[in-house]
ZAPA-536557 format. One record per atom (N, C-alpha, C): residue number from 1; atom name; x negated, z, y; residue in one letter. Coordinates in pm, whole numbers, plus 50000, padded with zeros to 5 digits. Layout:
<pase num="NUM" atome="CA" x="X" z="Z" y="Y" residu="A"/>
...
This chain:
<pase num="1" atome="N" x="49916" z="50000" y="49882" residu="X"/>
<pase num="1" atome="CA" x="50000" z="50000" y="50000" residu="X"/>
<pase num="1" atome="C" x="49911" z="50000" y="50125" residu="X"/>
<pase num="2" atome="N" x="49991" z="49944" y="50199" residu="X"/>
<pase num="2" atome="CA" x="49866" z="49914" y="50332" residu="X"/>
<pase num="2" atome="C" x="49915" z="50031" y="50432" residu="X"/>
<pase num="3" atome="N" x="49768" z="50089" y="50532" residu="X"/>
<pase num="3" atome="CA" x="49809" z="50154" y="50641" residu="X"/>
<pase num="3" atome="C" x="49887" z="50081" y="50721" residu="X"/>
<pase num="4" atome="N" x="49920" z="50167" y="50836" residu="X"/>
<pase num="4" atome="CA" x="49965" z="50107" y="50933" residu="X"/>
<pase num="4" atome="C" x="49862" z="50015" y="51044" residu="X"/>
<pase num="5" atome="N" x="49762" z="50085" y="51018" residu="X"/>
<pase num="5" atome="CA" x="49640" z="50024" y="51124" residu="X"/>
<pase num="5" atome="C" x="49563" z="49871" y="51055" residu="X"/>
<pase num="6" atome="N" x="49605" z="49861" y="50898" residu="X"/>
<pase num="6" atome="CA" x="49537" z="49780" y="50802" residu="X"/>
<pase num="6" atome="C" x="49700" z="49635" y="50855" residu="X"/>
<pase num="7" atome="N" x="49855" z="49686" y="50883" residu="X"/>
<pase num="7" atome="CA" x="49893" z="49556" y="50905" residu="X"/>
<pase num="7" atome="C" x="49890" z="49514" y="51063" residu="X"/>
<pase num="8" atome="N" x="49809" z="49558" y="51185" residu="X"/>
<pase num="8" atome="CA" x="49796" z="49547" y="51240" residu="X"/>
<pase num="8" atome="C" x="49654" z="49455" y="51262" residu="X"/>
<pase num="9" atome="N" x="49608" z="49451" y="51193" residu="X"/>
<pase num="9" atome="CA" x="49474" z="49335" y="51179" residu="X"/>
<pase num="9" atome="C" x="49479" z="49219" y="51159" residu="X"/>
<pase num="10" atome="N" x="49439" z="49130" y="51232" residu="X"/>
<pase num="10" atome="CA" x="49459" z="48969" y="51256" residu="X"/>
<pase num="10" atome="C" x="49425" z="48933" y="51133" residu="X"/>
<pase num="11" atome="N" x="49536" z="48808" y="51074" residu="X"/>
<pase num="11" atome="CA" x="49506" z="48712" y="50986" residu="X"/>
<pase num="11" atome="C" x="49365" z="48616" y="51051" residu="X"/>
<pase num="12" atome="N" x="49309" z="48501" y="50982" residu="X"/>
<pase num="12" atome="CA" x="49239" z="48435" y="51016" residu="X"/>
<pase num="12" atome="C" x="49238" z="48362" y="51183" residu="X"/>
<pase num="13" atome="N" x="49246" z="48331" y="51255" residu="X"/>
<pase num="13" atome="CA" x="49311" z="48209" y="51339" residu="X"/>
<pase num="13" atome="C" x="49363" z="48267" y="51417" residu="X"/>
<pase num="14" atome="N" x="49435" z="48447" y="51392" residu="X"/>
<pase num="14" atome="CA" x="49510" z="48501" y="51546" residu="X"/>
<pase num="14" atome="C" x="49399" z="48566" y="51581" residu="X"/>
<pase num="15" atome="N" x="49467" z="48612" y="51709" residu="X"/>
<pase num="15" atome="CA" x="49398" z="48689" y="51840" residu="X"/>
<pase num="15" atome="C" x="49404" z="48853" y="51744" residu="X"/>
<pase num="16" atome="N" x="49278" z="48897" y="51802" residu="X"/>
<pase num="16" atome="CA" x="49254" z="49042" y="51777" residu="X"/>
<pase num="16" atome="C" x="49328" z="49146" y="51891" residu="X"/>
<pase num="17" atome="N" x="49460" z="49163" y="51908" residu="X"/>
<pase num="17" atome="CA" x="49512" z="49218" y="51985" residu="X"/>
<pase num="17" atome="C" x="49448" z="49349" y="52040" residu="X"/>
<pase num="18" atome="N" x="49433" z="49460" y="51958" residu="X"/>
<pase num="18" atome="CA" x="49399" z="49603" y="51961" residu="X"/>
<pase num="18" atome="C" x="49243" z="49611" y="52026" residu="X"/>
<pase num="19" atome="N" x="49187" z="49503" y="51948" residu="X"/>
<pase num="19" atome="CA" x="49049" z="49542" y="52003" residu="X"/>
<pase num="19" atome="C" x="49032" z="49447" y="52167" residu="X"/>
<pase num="20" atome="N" x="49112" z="49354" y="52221" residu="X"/>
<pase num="20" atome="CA" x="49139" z="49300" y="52371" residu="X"/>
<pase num="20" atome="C" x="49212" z="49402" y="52414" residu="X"/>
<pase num="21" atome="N" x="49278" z="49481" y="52355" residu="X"/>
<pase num="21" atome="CA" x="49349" z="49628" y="52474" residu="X"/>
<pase num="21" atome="C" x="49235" z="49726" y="52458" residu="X"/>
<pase num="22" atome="N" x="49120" z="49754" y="52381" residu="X"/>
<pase num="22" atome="CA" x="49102" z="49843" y="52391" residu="X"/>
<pase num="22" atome="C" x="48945" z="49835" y="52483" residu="X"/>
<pase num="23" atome="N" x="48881" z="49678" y="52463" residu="X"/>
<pase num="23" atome="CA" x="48816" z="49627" y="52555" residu="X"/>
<pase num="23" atome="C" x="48791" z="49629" y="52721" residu="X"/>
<pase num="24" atome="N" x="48977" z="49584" y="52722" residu="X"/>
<pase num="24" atome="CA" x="49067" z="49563" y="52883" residu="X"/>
<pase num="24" atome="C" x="49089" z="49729" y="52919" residu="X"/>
<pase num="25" atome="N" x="49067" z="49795" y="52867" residu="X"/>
<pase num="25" atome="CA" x="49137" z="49952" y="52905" residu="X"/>
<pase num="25" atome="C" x="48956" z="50010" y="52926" residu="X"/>
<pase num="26" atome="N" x="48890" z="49992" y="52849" residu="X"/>
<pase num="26" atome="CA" x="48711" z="50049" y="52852" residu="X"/>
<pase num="26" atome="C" x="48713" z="49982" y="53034" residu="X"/>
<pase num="27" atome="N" x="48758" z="49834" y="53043" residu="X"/>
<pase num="27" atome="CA" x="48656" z="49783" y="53119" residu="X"/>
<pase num="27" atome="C" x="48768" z="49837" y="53241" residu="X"/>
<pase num="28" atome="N" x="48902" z="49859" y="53236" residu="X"/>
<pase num="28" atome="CA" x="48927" z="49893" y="53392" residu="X"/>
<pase num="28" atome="C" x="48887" z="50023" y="53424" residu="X"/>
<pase num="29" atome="N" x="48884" z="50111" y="53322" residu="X"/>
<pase num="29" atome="CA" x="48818" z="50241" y="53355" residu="X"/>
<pase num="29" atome="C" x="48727" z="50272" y="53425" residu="X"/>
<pase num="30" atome="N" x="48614" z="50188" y="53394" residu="X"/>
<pase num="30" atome="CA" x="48508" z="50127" y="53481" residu="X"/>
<pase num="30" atome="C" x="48499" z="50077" y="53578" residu="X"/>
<pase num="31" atome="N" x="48576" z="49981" y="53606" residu="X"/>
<pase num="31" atome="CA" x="48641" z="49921" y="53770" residu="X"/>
<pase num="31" atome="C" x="48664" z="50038" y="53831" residu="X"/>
<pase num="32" atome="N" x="48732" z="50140" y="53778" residu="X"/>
<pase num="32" atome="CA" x="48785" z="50251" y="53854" residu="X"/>
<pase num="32" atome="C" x="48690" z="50317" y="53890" residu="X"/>
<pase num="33" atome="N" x="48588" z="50376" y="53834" residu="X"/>
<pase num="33" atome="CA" x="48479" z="50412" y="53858" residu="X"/>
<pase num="33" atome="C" x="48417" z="50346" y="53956" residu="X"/>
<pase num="34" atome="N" x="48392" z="50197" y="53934" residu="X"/>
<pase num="34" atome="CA" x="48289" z="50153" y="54067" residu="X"/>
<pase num="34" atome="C" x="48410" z="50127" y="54208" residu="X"/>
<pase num="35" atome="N" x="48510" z="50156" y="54191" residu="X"/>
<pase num="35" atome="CA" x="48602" z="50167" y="54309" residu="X"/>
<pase num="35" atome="C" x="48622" z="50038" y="54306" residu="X"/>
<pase num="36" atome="N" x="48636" z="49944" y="54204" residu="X"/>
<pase num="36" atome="CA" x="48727" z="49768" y="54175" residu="X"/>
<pase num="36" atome="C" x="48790" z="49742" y="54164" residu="X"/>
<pase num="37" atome="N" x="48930" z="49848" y="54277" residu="X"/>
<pase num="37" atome="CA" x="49065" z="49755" y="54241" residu="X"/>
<pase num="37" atome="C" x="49081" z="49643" y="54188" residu="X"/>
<pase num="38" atome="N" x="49030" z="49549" y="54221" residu="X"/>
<pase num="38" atome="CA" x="49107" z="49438" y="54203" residu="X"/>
<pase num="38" atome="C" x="49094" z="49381" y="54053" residu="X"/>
<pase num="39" atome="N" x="48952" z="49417" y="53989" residu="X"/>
<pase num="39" atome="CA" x="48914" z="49437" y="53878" residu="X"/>
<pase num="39" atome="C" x="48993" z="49521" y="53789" residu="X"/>
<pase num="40" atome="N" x="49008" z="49593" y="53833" residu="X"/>
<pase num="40" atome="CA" x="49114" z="49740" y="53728" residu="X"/>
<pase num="40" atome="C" x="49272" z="49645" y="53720" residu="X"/>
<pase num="41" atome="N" x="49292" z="49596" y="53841" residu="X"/>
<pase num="41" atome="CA" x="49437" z="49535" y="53801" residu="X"/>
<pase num="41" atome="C" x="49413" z="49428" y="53716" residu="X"/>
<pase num="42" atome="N" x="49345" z="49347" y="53729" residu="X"/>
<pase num="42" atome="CA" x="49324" z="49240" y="53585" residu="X"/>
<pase num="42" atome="C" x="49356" z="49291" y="53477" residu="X"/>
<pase num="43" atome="N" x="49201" z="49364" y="53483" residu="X"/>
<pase num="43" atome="CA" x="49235" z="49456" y="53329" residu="X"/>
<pase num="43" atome="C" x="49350" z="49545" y="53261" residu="X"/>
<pase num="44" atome="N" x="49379" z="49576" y="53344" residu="X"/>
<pase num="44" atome="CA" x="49535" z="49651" y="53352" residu="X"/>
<pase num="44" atome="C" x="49667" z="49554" y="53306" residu="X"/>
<pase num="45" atome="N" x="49678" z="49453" y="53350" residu="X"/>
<pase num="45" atome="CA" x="49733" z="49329" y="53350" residu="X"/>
<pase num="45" atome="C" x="49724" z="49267" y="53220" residu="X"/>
<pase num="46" atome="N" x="49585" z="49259" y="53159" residu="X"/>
<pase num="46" atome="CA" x="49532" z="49180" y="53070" residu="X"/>
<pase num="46" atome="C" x="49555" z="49312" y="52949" residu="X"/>
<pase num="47" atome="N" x="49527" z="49435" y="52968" residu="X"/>
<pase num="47" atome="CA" x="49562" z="49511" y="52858" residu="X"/>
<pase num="47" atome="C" x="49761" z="49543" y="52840" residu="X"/>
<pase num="48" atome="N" x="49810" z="49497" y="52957" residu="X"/>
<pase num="48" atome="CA" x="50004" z="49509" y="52877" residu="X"/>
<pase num="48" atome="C" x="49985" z="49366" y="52835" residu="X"/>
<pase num="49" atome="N" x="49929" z="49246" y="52870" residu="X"/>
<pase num="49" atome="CA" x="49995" z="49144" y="52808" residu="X"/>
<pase num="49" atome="C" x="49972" z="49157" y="52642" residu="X"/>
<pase num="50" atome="N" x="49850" z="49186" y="52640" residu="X"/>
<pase num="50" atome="CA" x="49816" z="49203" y="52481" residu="X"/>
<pase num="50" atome="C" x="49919" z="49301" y="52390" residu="X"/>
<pase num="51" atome="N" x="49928" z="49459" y="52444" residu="X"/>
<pase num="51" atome="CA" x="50039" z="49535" y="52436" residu="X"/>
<pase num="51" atome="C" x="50173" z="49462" y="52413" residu="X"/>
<pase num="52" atome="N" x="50174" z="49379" y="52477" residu="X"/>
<pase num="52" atome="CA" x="50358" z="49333" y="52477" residu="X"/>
<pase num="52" atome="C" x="50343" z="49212" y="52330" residu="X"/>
<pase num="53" atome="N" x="50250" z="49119" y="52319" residu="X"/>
<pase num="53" atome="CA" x="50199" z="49029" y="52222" residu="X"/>
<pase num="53" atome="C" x="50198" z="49142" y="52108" residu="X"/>
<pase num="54" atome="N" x="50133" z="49265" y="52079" residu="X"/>
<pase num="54" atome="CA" x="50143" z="49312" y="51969" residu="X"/>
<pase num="54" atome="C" x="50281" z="49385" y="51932" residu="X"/>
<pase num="55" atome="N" x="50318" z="49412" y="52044" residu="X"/>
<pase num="55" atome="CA" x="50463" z="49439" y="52017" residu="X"/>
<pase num="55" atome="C" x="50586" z="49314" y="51929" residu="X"/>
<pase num="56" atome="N" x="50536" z="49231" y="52015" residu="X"/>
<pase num="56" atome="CA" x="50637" z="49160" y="51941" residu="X"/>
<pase num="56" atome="C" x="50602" z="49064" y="51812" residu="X"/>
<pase num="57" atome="N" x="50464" z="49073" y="51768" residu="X"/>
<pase num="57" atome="CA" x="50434" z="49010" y="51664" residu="X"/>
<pase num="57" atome="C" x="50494" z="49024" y="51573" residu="X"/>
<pase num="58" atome="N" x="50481" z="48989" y="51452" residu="X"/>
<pase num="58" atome="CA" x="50568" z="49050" y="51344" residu="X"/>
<pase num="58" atome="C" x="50494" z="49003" y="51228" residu="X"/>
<pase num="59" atome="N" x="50430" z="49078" y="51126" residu="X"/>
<pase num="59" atome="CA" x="50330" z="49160" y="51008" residu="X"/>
<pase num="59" atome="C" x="50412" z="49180" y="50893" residu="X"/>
């Protein structure tokens, strides 16, 4: 029986969702740190779209 974290792992050919949110969330943290709005909103941006893509995938 598979975890939950094991059907969340890309077949061949898709996008690695979890590890682009968890990338996009490291790197606005960091924006925040060097005071990069505009940077943090990308990333911010770029970590719900992935969020909303793994939401609605279907495993």
């Amino acid at each position: 029986m598979k975890t939950f974290l094991e059907h969340l792992k890309p077949k061949d050919g898709e996008i690695d969702h979890v590890s682009l949110m968890k990338h996009h969330k490291k790197a606005a943290i960091e924006a925040l740190r060097k005071n990069d709005h505009d940077a943090a909103a990308y990333h911010s941006k770029e970590f719900n779209k992935h969020e909303e893509a793994l939401k609605n995938a279907t495993y």
